[in-house]
C-alpha positions as CSV (number, residue, x, y, z in Angstrom):
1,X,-19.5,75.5,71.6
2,X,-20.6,72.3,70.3
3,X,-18.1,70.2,67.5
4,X,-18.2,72.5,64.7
5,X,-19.3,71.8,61.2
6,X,-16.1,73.7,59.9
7,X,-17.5,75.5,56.7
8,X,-21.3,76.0,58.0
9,X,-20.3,77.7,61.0
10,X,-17.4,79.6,59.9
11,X,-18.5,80.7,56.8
12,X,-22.7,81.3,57.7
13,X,-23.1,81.4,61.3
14,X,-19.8,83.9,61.9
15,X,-20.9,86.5,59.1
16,X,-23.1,87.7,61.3
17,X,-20.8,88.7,63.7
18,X,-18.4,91.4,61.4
19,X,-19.8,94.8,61.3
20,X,-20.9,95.8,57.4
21,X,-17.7,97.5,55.5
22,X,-20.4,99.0,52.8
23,X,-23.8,100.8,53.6
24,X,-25.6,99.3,50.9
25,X,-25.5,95.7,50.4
26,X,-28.2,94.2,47.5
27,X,-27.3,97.7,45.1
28,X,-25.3,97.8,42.2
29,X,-22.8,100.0,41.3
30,X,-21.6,100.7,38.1
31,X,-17.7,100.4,38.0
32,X,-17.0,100.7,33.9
33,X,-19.5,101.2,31.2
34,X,-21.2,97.9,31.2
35,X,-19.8,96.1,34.5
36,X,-21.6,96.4,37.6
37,X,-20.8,95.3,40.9
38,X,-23.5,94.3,43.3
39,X,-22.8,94.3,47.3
40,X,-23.8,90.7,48.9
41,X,-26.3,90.6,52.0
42,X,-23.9,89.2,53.7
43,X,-24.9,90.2,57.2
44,X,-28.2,89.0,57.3
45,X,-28.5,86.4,54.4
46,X,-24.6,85.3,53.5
47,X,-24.5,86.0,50.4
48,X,-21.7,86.8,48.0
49,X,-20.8,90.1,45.9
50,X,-21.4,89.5,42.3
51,X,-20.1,91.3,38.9
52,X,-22.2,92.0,36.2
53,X,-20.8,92.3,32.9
54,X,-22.0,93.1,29.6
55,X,-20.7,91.6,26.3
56,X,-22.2,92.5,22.7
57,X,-25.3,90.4,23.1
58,X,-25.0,88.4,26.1
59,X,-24.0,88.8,29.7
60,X,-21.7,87.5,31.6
61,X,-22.2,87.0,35.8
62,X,-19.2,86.6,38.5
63,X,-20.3,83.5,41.1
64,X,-23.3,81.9,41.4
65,X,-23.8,83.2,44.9
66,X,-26.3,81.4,47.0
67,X,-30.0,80.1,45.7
68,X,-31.5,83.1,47.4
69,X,-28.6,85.5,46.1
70,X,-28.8,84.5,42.6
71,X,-32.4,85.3,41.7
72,X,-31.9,88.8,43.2
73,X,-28.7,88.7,41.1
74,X,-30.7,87.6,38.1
75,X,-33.8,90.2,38.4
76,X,-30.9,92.9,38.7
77,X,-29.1,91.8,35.1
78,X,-32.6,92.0,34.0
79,X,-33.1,95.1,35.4
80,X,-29.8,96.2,33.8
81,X,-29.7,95.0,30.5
82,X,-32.6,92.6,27.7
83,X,-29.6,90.5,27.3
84,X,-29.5,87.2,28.3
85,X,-27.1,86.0,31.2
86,X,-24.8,83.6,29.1
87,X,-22.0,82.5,31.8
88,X,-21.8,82.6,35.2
89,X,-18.2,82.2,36.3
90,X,-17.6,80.1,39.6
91,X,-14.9,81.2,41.2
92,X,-14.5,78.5,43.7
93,X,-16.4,75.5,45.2
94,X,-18.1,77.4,48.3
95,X,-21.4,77.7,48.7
96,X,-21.8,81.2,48.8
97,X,-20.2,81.1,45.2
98,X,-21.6,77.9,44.1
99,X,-24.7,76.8,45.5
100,X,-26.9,79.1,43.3
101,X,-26.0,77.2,40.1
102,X,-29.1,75.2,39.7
103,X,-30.8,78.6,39.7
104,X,-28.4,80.1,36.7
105,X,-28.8,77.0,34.4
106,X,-32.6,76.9,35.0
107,X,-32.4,80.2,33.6
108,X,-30.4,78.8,30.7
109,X,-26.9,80.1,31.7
110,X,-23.4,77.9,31.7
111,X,-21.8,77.8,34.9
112,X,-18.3,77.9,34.4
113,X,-15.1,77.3,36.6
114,X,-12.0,76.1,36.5
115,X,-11.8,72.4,36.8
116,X,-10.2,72.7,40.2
117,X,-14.0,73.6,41.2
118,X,-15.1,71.0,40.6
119,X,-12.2,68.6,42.1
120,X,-13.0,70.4,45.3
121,X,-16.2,69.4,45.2
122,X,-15.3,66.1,44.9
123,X,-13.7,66.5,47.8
124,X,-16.0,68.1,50.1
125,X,-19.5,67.4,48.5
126,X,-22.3,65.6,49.5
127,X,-21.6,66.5,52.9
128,X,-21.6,70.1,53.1
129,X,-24.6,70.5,50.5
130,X,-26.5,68.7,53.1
131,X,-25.2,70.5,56.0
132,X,-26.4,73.5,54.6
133,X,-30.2,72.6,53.2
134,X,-30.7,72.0,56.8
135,X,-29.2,75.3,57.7
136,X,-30.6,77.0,55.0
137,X,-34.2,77.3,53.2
138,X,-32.7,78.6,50.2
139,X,-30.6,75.8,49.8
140,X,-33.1,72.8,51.1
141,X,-36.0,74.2,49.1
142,X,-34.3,73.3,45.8
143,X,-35.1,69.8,46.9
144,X,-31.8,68.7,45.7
145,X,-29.4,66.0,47.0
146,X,-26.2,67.3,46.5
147,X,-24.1,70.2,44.6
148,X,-24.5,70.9,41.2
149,X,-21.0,71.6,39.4
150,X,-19.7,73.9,37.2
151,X,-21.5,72.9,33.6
152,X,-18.2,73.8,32.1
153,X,-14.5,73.8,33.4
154,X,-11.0,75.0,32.0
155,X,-7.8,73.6,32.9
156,X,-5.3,76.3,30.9
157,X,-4.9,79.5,31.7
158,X,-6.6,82.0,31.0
159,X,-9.6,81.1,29.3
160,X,-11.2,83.8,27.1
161,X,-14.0,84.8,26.3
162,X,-13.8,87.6,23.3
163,X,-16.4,88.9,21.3
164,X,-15.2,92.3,19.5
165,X,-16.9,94.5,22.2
166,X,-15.2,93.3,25.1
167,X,-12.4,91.1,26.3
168,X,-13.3,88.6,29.5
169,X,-9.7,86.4,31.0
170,X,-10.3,84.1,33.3
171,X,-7.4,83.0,35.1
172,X,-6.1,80.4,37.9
173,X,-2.7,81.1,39.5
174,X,-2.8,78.6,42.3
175,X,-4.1,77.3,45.4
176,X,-4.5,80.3,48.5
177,X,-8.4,80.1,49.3
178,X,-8.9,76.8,47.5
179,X,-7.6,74.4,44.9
180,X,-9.5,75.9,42.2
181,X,-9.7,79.7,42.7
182,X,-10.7,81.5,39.9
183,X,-10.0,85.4,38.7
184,X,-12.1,87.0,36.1
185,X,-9.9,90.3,34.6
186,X,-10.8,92.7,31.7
187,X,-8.0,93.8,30.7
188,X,-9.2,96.8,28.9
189,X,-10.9,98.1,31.8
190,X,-8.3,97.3,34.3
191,X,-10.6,95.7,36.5
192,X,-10.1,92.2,38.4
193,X,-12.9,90.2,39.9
194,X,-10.8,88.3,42.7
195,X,-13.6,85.9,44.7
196,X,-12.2,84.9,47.9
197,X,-8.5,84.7,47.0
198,X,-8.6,88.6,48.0
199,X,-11.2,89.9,50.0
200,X,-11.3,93.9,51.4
201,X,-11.9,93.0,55.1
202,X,-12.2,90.3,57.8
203,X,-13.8,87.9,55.3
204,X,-10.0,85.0,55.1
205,X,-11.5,81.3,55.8
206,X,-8.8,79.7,56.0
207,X,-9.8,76.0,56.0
208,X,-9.7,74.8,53.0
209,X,-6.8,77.3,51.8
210,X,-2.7,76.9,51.6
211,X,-2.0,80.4,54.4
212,X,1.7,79.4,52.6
213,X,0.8,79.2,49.5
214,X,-1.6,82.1,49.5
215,X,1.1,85.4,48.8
216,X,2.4,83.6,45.4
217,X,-1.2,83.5,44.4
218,X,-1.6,87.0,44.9
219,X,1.8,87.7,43.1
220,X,0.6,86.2,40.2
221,X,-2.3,88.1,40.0
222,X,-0.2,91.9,40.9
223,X,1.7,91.1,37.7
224,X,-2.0,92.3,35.6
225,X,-2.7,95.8,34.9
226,X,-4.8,96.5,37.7
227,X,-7.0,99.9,38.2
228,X,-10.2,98.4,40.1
229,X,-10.5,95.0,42.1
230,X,-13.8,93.4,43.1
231,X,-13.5,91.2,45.8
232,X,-15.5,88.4,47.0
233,X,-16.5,90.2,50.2
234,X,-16.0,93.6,51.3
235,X,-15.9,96.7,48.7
236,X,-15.1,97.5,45.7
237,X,-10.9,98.8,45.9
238,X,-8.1,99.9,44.2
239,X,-4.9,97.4,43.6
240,X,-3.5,98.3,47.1
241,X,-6.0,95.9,48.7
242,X,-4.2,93.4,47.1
243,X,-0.8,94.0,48.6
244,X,-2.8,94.4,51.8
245,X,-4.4,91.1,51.5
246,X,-1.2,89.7,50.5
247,X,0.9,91.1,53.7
248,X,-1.7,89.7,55.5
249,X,-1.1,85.9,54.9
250,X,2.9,86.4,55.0
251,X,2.9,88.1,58.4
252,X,0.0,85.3,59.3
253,X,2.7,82.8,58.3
254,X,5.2,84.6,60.6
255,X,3.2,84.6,63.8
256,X,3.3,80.6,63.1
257,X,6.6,80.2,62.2
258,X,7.8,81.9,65.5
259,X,5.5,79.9,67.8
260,X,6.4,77.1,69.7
261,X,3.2,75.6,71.0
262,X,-0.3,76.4,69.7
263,X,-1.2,78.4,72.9
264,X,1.1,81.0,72.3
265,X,-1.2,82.0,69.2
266,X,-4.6,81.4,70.6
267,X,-6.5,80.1,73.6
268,X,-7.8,76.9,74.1
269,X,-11.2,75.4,75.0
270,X,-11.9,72.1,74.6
271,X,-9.1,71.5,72.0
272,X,-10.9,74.0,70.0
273,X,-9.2,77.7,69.5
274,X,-10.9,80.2,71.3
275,X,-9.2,84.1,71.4
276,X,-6.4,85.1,69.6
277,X,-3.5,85.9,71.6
278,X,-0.6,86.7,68.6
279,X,-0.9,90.0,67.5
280,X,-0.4,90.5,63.7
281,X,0.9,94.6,62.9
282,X,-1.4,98.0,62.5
283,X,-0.8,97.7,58.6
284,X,-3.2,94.3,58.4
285,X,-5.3,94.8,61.1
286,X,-8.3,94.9,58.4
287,X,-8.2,91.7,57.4
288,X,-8.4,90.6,61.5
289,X,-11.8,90.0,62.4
290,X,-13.5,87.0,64.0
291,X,-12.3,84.1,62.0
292,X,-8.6,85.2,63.8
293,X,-8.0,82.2,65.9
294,X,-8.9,79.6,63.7
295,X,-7.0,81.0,60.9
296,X,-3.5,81.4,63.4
297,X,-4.1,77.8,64.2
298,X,-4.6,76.8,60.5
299,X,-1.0,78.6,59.8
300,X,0.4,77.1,62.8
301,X,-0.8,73.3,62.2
302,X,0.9,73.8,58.5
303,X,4.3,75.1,59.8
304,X,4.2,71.9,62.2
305,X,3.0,69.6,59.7
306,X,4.4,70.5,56.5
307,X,1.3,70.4,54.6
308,X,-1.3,73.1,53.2
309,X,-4.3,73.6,55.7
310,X,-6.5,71.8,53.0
311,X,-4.9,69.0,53.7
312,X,-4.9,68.5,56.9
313,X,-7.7,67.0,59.2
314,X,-7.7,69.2,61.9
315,X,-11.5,69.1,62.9
């Protein structure tokens, strides 16, 4: 394989590669009264899921999704409601949850994410928006040179919105997918939008993430009234997938902790990890899928080096 472009081929080319955990992606599904969840293209297109939820006389949209995603997220509110999408809620910097902002705020939404968004995308932006509109048509048609933040950002916890018919929380408990990942929790309806801080399958890029960090994250977010969670990837679940997810990254963390050389975790081929060798138990097997290797030697490189997997330069 040639030097990969970490997030384009991790994130995009890789996708293609996991089975489908839902038979329907592109439908919506109505979770509450008022709050629909739509199931991402992911296999064939990369896109996101998205959350659709209705206030008194405005909507309000979870991540931005891709260009391409977020016009068939946008005919879909139309199709759902006259009201007007108001917000769309970022939930971190990647493009799959991001890119699509120039299409919300053409259409006269706020983007909105924590301010950690848009630090990451200092961070990691022009670069990968660049990468991608040559990857992508979606992205390259917009004729664009580089990512367009998050119109508005929060840095306290949670941010509300609250308009007498329902209550919106958007909160930030940490750094496990990125700096700046974002929750979105109603807390009448018991249901929290998670993005990519906890996914319902083999969906974990680790690069940009803390593996370490990643389980207090998740214990922040088990201390909410939970009925329903809607990840970033994978279907719609019930607060178990969050203890799931979470057991995941500690017995991730594990594996690393007990190796004493790189290779005992994962082949090697050119430098690069090739096949997982470490294997994690039954009980988080779901979350195993083909980004395995890379995200062993993630864990292992921060047990070695001291340092979140964000900030290291391992590529």
């Amino acid at each position: 394989m040639k030097p990969r472009r970490t997030w384009l081929l991790l994130v995009f080319a890789t996708l293609a590669l996991v089975p489908l955990l839902s038979p329907q992606p592109g439908t919506l599904k109505e979770i509450a009264p008022g709050v629909w969840f739509r199931e991402g293209e992911i296999e064939d297109q990369g896109h996101c899921n998205n959350v659709i939820i209705e206030m008194k006389d405005y909507l309000v949209v979870i991540d931005a999704n891709f260009p391409s995603g977020a016009r068939l997220v946008l005919a879909d509110a139309k199709r759902v409601s006259k009201k007007p999408v108001k917000y769309v809620f970022d939930t971190h910097h990647h493009g799959d949850h991001a890119y699509g902002n120039p299409v919300w705020t053409k259409a006269g939404a706020t983007t909105l994410a924590h301010a950690g968004v848009v630090d990451e995308m200092k961070r990691y932006e022009p670069s990968r928006w660049r990468d991608a509109a040559k990857e992508r048509k979606d992205v390259g048609e917009l004729g664009l040179s580089e990512a367009e933040p998050p119109r508005q950002t929060f840095d306290r916890s949670p941010y509300v919105l609250d308009d007498g018919s329902r209550r919106v929380e958007f909160h930030h408990f940490g750094w496990a997918h990125t700096r700046g990942d974002g929750f979105a929790y109603l807390p009448n309806e018991k249901i929290l939008c998670t993005g990519d801080a906890i996914v319902n399958g083999p969906w974990n890029y680790t690069g940009d993430g803390n593996v370490g960090g990643w389980p207090k994250v998740i214990e922040q977010a088990q201390k909410l009234e939970i009925a329903r969670v809607l990840p970033g990837h994978g279907p719609p679940a019930g607060r178990e997938v969050m203890e799931g997810q979470k057991q995941f990254f500690i017995e991730l963390r594990k594996a690393a902790s007990k190796a004493t050389k790189l290779q005992d975790l994962v082949t090697l081929k050119d430098g690069k990890p090739g096949e997982a060798v470490a294997k994690l138990p039954a009980n988080v097997q779901k979350w195993v899928g083909p980004f395995h290797a890379d995200q062993l030697r993630d864990a292992f490189e921060e047990v070695r080096q001291g340092k979140p997997r964000g900030d290291l330069k391992l590529d």
